[in-house]
BAVOBA-18919 format. One record per residue (C-alpha): z, x, y. Coordinates in steps of 0.1 Angstrom, whole numbers, plus 5000, padded with zeros to 4 digits. Each point is the difference from the previous one (the first is absolute). Layout:
@zz=Z, xx=X, yy=Y $
...
***
This chain:
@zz=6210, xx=7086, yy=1318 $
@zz=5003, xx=5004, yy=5040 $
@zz=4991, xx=4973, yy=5021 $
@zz=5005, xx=5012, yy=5040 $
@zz=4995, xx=4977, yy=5031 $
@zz=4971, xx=5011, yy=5024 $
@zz=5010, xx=5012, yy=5036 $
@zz=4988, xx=4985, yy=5032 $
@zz=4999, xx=5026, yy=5027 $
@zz=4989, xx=4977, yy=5030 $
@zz=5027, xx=4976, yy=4988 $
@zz=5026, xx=5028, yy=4998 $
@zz=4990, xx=5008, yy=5040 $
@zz=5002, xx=4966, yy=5010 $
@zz=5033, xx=4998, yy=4986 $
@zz=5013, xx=5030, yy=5013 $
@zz=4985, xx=4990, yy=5038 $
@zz=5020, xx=4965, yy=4998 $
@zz=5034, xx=5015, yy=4990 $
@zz=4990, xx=5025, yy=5028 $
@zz=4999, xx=4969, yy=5024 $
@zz=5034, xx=4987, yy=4991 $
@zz=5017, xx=5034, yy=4997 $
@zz=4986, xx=5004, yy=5038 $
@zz=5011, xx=4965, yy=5006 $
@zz=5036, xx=5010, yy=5003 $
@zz=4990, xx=5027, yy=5025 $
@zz=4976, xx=4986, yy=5024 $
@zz=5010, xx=4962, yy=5014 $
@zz=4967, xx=4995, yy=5003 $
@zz=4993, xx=4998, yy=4965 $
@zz=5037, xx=4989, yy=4989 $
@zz=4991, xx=4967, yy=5019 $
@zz=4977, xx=4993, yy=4970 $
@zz=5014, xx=5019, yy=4971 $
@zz=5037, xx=4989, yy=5002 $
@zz=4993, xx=4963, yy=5002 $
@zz=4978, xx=5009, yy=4966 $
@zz=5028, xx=5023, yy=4986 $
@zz=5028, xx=4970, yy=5008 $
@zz=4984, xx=4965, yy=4982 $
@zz=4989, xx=5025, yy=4971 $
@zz=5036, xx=5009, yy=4995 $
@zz=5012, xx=4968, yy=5005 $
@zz=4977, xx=4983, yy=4975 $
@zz=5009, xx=5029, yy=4975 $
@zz=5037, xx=4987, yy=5002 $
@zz=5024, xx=4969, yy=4993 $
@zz=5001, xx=4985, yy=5033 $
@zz=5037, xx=5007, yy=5007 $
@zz=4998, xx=5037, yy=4990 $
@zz=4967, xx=5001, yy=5017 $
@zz=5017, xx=4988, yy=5024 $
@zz=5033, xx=5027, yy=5005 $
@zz=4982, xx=5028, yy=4990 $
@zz=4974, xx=4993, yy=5029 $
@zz=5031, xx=4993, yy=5023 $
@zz=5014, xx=5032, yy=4993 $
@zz=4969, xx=5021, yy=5004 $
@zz=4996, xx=4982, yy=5031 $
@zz=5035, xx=4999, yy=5015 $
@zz=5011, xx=5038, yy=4991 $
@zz=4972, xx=5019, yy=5015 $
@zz=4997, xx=4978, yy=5032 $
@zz=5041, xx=5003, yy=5005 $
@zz=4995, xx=5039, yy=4994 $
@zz=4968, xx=5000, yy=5028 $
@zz=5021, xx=4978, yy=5022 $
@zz=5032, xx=5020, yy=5004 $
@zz=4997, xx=5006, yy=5031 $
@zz=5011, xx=4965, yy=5006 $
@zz=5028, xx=5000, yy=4980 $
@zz=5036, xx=4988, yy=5019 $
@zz=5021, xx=5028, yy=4999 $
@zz=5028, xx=4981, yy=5018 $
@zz=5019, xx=4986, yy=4973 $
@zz=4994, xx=4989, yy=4963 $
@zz=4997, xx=4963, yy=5009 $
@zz=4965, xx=5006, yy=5024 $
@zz=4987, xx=5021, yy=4971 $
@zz=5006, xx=4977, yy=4968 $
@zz=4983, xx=4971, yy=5024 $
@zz=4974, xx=5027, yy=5010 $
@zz=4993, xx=5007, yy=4966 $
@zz=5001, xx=4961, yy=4986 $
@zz=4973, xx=4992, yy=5027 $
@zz=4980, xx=5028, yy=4984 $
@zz=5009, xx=4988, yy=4968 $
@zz=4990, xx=4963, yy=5011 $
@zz=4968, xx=5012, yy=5017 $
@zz=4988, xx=5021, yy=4968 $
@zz=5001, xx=4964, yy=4982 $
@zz=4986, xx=4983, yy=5022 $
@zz=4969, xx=5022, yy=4998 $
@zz=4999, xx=4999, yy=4964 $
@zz=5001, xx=4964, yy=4996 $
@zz=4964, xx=4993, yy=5001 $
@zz=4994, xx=5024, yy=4974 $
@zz=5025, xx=4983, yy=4980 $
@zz=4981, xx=4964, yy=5014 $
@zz=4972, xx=5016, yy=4986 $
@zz=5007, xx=5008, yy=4966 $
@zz=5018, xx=4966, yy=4990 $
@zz=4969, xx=4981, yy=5012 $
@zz=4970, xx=5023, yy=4996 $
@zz=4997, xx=4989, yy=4957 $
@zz=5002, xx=4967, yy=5009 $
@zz=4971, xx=4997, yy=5024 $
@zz=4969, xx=4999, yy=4990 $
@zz=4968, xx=5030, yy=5010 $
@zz=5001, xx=5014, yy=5035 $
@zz=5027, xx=4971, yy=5013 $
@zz=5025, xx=5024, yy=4978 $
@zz=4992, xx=5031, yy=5026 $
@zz=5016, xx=4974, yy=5028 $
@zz=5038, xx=5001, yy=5000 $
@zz=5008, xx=5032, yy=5007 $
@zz=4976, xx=5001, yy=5035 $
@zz=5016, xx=4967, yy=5013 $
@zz=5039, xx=5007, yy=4989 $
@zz=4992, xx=5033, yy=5019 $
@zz=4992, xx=4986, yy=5032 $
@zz=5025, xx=4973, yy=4996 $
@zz=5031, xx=5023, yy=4995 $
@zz=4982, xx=5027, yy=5019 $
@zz=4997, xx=4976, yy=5029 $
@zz=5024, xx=4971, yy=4997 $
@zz=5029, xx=5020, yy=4981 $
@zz=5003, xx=5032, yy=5007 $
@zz=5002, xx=4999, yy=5038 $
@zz=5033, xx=4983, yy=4999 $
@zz=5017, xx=5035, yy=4990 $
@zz=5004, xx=5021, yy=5030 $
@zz=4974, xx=5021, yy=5017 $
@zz=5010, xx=5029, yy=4981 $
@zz=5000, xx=4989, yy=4965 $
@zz=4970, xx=4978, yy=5007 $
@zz=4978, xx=5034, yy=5012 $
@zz=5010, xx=5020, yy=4971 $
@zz=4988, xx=4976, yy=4974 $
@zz=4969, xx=4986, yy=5020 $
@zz=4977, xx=5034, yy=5007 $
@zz=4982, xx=4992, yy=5029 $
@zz=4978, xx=5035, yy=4990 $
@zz=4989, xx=4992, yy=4969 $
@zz=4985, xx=4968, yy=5012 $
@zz=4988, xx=5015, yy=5032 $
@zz=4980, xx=5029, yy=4986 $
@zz=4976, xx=4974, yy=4988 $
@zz=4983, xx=4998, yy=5038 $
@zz=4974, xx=4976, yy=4983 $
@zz=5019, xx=4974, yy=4992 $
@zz=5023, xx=5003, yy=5026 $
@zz=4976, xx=4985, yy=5016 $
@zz=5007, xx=4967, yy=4987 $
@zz=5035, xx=4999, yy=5010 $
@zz=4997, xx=4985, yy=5041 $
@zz=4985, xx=4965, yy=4975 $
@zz=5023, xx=4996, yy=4976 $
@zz=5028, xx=5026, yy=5002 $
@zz=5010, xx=5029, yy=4976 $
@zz=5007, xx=4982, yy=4976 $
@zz=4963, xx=4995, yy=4988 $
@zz=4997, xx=5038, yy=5003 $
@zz=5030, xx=4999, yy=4971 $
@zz=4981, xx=4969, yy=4983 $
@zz=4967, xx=5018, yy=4992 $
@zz=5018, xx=5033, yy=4993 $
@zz=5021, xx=4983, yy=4973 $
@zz=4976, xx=4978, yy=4990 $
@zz=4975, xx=5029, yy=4992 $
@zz=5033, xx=5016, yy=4980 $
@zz=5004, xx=4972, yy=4979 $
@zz=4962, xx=4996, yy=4995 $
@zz=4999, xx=5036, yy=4986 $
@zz=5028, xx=4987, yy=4976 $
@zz=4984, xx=4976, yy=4987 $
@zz=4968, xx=5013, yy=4995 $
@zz=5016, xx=5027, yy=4983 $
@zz=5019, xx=4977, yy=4977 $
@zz=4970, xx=4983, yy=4988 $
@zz=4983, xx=5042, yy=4995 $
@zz=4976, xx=4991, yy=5028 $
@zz=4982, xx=4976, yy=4973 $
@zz=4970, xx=4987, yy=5019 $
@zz=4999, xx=4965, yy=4983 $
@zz=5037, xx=4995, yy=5016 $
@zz=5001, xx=5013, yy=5033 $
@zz=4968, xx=4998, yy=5010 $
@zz=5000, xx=4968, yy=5026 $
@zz=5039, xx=5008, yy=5008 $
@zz=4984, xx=5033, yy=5010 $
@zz=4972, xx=4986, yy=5019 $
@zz=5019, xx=4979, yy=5017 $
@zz=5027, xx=5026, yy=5013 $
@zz=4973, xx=5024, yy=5006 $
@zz=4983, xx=4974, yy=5024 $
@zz=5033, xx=4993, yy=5022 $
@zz=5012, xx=5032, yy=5001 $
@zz=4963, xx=5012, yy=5013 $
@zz=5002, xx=4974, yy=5026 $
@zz=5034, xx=5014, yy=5011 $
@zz=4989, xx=5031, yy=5005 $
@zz=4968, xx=4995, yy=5012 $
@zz=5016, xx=4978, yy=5027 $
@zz=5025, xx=5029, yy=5005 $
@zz=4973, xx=5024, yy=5007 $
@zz=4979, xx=4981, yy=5020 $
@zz=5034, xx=4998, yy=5030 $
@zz=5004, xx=5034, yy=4988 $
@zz=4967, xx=5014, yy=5015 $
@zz=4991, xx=4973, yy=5024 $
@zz=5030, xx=5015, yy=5022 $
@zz=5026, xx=4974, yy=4996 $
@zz=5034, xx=5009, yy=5005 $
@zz=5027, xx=4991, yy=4977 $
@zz=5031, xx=4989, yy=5018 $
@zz=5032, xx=5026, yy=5002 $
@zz=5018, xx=4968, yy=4989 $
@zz=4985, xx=4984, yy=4970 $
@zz=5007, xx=4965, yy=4997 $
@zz=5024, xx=4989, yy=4977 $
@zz=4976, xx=4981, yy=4977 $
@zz=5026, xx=4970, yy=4998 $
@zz=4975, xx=4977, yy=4989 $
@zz=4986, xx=5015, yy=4980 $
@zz=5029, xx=5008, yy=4981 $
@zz=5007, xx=4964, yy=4996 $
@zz=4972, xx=4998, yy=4984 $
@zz=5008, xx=5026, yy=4976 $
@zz=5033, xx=4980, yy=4990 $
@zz=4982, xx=4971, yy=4997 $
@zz=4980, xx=5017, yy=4975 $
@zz=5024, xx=5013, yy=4982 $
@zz=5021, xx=4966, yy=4993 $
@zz=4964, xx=4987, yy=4987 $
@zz=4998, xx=5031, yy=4976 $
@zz=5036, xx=4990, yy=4989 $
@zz=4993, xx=4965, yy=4996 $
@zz=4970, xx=5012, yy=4981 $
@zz=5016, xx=5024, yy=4979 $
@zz=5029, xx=4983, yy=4988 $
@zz=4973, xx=4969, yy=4990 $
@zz=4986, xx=5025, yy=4978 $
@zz=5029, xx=5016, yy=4975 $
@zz=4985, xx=5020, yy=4971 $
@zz=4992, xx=4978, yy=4970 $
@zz=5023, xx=5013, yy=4973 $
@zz=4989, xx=4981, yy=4971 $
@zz=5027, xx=4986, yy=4973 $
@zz=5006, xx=5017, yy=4968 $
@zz=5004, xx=4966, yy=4989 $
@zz=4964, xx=4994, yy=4996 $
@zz=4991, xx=5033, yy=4989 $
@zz=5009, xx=4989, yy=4962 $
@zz=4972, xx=5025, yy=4985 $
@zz=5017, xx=5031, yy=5015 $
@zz=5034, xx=4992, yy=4995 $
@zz=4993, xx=4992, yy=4960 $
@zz=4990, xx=5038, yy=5000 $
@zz=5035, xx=5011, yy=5015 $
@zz=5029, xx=5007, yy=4975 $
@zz=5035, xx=5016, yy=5015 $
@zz=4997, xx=5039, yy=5001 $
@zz=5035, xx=5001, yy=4984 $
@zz=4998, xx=4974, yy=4971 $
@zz=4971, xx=4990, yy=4998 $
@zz=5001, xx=4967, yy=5006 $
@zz=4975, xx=4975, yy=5014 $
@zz=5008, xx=4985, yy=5034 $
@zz=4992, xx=4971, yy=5015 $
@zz=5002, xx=4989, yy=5041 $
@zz=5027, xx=4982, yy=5013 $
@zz=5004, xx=4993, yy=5037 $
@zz=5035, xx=4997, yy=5019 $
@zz=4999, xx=4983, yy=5034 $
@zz=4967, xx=5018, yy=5002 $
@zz=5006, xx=5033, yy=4990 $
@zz=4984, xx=5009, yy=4967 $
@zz=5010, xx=5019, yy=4972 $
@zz=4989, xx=5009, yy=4966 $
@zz=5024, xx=4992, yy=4972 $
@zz=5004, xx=5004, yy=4961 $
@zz=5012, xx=4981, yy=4977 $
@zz=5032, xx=5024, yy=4996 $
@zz=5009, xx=4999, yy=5038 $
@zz=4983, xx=5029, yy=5010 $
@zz=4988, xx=4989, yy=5039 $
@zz=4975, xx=5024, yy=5020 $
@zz=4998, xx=4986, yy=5037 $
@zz=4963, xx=4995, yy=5019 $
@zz=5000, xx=5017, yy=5032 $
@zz=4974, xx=4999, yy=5022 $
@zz=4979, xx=4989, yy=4973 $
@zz=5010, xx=5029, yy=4980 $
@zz=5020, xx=4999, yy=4967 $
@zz=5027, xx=5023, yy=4995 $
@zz=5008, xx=5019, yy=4971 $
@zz=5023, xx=5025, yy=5007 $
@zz=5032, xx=5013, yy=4987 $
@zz=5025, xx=5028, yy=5017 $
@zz=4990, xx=5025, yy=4977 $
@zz=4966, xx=4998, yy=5008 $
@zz=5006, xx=5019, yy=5037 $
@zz=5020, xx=5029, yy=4984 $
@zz=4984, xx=5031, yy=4992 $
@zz=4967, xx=5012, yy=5010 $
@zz=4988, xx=4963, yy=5003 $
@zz=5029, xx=4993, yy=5030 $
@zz=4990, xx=5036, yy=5016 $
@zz=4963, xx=4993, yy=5004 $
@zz=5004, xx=4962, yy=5001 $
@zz=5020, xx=5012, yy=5037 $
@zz=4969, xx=5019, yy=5011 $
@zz=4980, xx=4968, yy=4994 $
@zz=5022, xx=4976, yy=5019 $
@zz=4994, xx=5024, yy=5028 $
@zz=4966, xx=5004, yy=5002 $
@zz=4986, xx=4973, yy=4981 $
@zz=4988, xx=4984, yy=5039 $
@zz=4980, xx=5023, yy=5007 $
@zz=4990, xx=5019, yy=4962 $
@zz=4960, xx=4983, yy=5005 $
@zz=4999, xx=5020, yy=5035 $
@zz=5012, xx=5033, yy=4989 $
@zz=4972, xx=4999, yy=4976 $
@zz=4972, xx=4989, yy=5025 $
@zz=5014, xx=5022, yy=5022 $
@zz=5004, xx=5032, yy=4981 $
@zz=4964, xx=5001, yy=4981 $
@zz=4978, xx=5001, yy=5025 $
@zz=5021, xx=5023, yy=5016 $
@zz=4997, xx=5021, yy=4966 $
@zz=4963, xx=4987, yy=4998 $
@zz=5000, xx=4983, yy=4968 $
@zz=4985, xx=4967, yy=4995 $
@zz=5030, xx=4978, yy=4993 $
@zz=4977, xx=4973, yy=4983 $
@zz=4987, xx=5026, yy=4977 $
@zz=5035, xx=5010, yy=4991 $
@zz=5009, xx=4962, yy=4987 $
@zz=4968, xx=4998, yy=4983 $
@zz=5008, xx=5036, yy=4983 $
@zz=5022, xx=4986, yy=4976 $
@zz=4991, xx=4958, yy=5006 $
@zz=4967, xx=5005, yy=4982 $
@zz=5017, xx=5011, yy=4972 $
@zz=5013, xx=4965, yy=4992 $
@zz=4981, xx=4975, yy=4976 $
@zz=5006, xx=4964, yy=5023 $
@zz=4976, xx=4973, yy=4995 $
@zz=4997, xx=4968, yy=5022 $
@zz=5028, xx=4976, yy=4988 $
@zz=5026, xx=5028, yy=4983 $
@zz=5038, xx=4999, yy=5007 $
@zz=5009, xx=5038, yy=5019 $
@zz=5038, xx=5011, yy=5007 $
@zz=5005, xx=5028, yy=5016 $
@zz=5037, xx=5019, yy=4998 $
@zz=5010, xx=5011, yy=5031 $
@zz=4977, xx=4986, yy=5018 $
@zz=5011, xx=5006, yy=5035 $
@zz=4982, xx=4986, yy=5029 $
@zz=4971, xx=4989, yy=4974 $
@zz=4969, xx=5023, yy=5014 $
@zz=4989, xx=5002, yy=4964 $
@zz=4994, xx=4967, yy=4999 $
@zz=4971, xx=5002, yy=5029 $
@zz=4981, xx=5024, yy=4974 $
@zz=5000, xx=4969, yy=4968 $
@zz=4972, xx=4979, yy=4995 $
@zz=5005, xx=4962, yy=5013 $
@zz=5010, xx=4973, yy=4979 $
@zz=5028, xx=5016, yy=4983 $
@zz=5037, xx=4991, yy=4996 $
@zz=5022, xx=5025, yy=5015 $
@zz=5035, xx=5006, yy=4997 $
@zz=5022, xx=5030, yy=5016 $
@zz=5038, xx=5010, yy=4997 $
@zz=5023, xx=5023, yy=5021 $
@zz=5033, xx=5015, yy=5002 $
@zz=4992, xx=5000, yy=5041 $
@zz=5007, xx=4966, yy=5018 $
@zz=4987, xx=5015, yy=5029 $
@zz=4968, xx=5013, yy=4981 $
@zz=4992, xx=4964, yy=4991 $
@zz=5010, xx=4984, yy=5030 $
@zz=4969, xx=5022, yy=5015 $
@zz=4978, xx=4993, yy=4970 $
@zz=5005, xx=4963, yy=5005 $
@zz=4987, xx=5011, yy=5040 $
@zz=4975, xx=5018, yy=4985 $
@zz=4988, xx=4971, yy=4974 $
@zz=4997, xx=4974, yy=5028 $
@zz=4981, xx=5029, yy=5021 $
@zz=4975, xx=5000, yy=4970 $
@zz=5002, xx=4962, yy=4992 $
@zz=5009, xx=5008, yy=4962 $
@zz=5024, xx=4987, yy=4980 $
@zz=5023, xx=5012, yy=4978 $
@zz=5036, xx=4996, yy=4979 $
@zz=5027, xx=5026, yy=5014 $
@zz=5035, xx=5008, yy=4982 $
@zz=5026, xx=5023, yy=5010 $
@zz=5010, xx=5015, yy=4968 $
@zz=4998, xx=5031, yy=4985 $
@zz=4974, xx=5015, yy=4981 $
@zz=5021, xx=5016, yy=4971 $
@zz=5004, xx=4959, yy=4994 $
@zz=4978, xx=4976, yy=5005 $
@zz=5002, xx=4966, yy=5001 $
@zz=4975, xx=4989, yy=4979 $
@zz=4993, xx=4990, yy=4961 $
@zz=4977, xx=5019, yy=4980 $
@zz=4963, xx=5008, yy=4999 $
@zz=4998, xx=4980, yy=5034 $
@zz=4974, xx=5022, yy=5023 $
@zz=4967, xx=5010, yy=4991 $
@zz=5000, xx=5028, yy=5026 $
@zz=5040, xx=5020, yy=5005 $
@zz=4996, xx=5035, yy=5025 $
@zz=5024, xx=5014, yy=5017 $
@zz=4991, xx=5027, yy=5033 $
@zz=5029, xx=5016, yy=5017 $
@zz=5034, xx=5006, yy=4992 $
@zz=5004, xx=5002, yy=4961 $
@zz=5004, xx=5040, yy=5008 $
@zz=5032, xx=4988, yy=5013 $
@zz=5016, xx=4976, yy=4979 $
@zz=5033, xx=4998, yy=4983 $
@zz=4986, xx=4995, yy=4967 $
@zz=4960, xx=5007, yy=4999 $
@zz=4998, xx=4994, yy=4962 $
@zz=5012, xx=4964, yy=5002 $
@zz=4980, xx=4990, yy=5028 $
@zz=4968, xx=5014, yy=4983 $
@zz=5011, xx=4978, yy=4966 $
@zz=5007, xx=4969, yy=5023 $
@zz=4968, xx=5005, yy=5015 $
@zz=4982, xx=4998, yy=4963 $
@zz=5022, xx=4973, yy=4992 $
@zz=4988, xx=4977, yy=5027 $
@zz=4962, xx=5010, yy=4992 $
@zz=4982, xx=4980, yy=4975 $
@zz=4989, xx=5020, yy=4970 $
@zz=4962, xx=5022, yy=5007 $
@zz=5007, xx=4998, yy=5039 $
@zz=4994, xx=5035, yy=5019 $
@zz=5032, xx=5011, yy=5022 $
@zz=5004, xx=5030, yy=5024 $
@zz=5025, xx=5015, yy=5018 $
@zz=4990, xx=5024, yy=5031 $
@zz=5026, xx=5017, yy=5024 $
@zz=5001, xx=5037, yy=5016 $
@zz=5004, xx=5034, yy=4983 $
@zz=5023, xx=5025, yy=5002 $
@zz=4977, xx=5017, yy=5027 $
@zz=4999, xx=4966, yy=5025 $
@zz=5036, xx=4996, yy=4996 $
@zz=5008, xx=5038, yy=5011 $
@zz=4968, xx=5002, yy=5032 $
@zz=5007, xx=4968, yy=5012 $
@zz=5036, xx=4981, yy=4986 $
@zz=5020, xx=5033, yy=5000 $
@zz=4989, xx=5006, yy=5038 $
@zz=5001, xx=4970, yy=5020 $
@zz=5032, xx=4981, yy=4976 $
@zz=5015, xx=5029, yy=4984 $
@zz=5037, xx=4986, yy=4999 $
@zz=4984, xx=4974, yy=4979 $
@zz=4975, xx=5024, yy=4979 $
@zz=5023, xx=5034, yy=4998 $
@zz=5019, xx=5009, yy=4975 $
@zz=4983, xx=4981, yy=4969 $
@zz=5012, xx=5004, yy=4967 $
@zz=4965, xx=5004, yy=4987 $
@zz=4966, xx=5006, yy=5010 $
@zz=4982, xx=4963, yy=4999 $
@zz=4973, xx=4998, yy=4979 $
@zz=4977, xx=4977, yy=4980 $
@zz=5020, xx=4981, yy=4976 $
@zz=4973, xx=5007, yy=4970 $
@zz=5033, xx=5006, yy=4976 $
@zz=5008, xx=4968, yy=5011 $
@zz=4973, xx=4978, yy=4984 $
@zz=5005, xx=4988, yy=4968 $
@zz=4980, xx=5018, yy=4970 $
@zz=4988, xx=4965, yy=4990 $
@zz=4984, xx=4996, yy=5037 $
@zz=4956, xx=5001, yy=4996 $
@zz=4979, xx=5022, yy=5025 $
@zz=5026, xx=5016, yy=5018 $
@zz=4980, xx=5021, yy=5030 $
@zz=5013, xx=5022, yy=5029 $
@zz=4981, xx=5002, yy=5032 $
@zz=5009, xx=5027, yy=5029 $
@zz=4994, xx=4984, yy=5033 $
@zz=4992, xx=5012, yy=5038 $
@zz=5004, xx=5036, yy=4988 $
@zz=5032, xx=5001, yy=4981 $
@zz=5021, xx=4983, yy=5022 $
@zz=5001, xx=4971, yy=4979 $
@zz=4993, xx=4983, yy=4964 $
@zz=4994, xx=4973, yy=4981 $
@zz=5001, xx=4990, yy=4961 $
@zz=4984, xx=4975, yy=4983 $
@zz=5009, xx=4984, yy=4967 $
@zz=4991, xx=4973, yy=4980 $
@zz=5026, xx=4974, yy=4981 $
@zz=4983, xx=4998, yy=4963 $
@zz=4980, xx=4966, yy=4995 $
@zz=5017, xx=4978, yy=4972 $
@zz=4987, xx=5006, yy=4966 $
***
């Protein structure tokens, strides 16, 4: 049986017309003024905010030395290693707000979350950055891309620059957010209004100078007050944000889940213990598996080696931005990502009230496509793929228990779960057969489980092309692990999805007699 996700043309074009816009942003300053502000706090938030951090640096610092060199002292080594740490210092300096911006964004609550980036960007664009001399303060503040906006130029003789930058950053991180909460009317809606209506009046105020003749000054005023302003804001968002850690709640008082949890090695039940506030799980043998981050550990050397540590790698790499690669690349291929989920989600049997683990469960997008009122649970061998589903999780206001472990071993007694799937990744796995027997293990007996990941024919058109270091040289073709399954398993069913490209097989754990 063949079950293939519809096409949407008009989405496909709209798609292709946006990614048309950025591509063209890099190009045309007009348009870069808008799409590189957008480009910058989406990487940013995509990253760990200290490799965010360098990795912006760099793609700021390189290309603006290389455009620059012209200016480069050629007098001696001394004039160019300070030429080249003022370059170094400026490139910082202008990606500190992005950095600003992504360690207080998630702690600030509807369209207050858009603000830190707009004020730390008039603050070091205008306080900071002018201390560096005229040289290195022109090649990292681009008069152009500011200036082609003649509109809202306009506003610049009243309050300076600087709330030309504001609105253009502001309207970047208000893109980023929306897009973060997949442009959900029921939570952007009066954030949205309320941007809409202040960045109307800017520009309606911009247009009305611009066509009633008035003149904007050869020498815009520096804005000094209003950047004040800006800091001032930016030390209440602080204030604000530190006031308002995440929650992480104790394992302490989660004594139903952690009576379900036995040590992948011994089997052993744990039990919490807290050291000068760090947690850990222990058993009664000595075994100890640390809580980071609200996230139990269950990992051994072993378990990186091997096809597990090779892909594991890829995941640590792209695990900040794996949800956008997907949004992004189907509608560019015109399939209807929703549909896809559903493709192989329906197939579940979850009623209100069930306990569902998921193996591998990445940055959780399954769990948007389960009923509510259910229990979920979700393991990973990727730290950084749970840090992002925990992101994702508070994005969603749902809750569930996370473990970094691996699924060849989990971490739980017997007959625990009344729904087990698994979608993604077992095609790659050390030992498939063991994680497809620790999977029924952890079912209770007459539950449904299904494992879905891509076919031969995905992993050559898409894997082998764009990661082929990663996807080349296989020993094997990857297929659907129907040898796998225990004889004893009831109902076992294999569905073709979107065309081939990938599958997903069903079984059933027999009932007790």
């Amino acid at each position: 049986m063949s079950s293939n996700v519809r096409t949407n043309r008009v989405t496909q074009f709209v798609a292709w017309a946006v990614a048309g816009l950025f591509i063209l942003g890099f190009f045309l300053n007009r348009v870069g003024a808008w799409t590189g502000p957008i480009l910058g706090v989406w990487f940013a938030g995509t990253q760990k905010p200290r490799r965010g951090f360098l990795w912006m640096v760099a793609f700021s610092f390189i290309p603006t030395l290389a455009a620059n060199w012209r200016g480069f002292p050629v007098t001696g080594l001394a004039p160019a290693l300070e030429y080249s740490a003022l370059m170094l210092l400026g490139a910082a300096l202008a990606v500190l707000p992005f950095t600003f911006h992504r360690l207080l964004s998630p702690r600030l609550p509807g369209l207050l979350s858009t603000l830190p980036l707009p004020v730390g960007i008039v603050v070091v664009r205008t306080l900071l950055l002018p201390i560096l001399p005229a040289g290195i303060f022109s090649a990292y503040f681009q008069h152009p891309g500011v200036w082609a906006n003649a509109p809202l130029m306009q506003l610049a003789p009243a309050l300076g620059v600087g709330s030309i930058l504001f609105l253009i950053h502001w309207f970047a991180a208000t893109v980023i957010w929306m897009w973060n909460l997949e442009f959900r009317a029921s939570k952007i809606a009066s954030g949205a209004a309320t941007f809409a209506a202040v960045f109307a009046l800017a520009l309606g105020y911009g247009l009305y100078r611009q066509f009633s003749g008035t003149q904007v000054p050869d020498a815009v005023p520096a804005g000094m007050t209003f950047a004040w302003i800006c800091l001032g804001g930016a030390i209440v968002l602080t204030i604000w944000a530190l006031l308002n850690p995440f929650k992480k709640e104790s394992w302490a008082g989660r004594r139903e889940t952690v009576a379900l949890l036995r040590s992948p090695f011994t089997g052993n039940s744990l039990q919490v213990v807290s050291n000068h506030g760090h947690e850990s799980l222990v058993s009664g043998s000595g075994e100890r598996f640390p809580i980071r981050n609200g996230i139990p550990t269950f990992l051994k050397p072993e378990d990186l080696t091997g096809e597990n540590g090779k892909y594991n790698h890829l995941y640590e790499l792209i695990g900040g931005f794996y949800n956008d690669i997907q949004r992004v690349y189907s509608p560019l291929k015109g399939f209807d990502l929703n549909d896809y989920f559903l493709s192989y989600m329906r197939l579940l049997d979850v009623k209100p009230g069930d306990s569902v683990l998921e193996t591998s469960v990445g940055t959780g997008l399954n769990f948007k496509y389960l009923p509510h009122g259910v229990k979920l649970s979700g393991l990973d061998l990727s730290p950084e793929m749970l840090a992002n589903c925990q992101i994702n999780l508070r994005r969603w206001q749902m809750n569930a228990d996370l473990y970094l472990c691996n699924a060849e071993s989990l971490p739980f007694a017997d007959s625990k779960f009344d729904v087990v799937f698994h979608v993604g990744g077992i095609n790659f796995f050390n030992d498939r057969a063991k994680a497809i027997r620790e999977m029924i293990r952890v079912a209770r007996p007459g539950s449904l489980l299904l494992i879905a990941d891509e076919t031969e024919k995905h992993v050559k058109e898409v894997y082998e092309r764009g990661l082929g270091g990663f996807y080349k040289n296989r020993k094997a073709p990857v297929s659907a692990p129907v040898e796998l399954v225990p004889p004893e398993m009831r109902d076992i069913h294999l569905e073709s999805l979107k065309s081939g490209m990938f599958y997903a097989l069903t079984f059933r754990k027999p009932a007790l007699a």
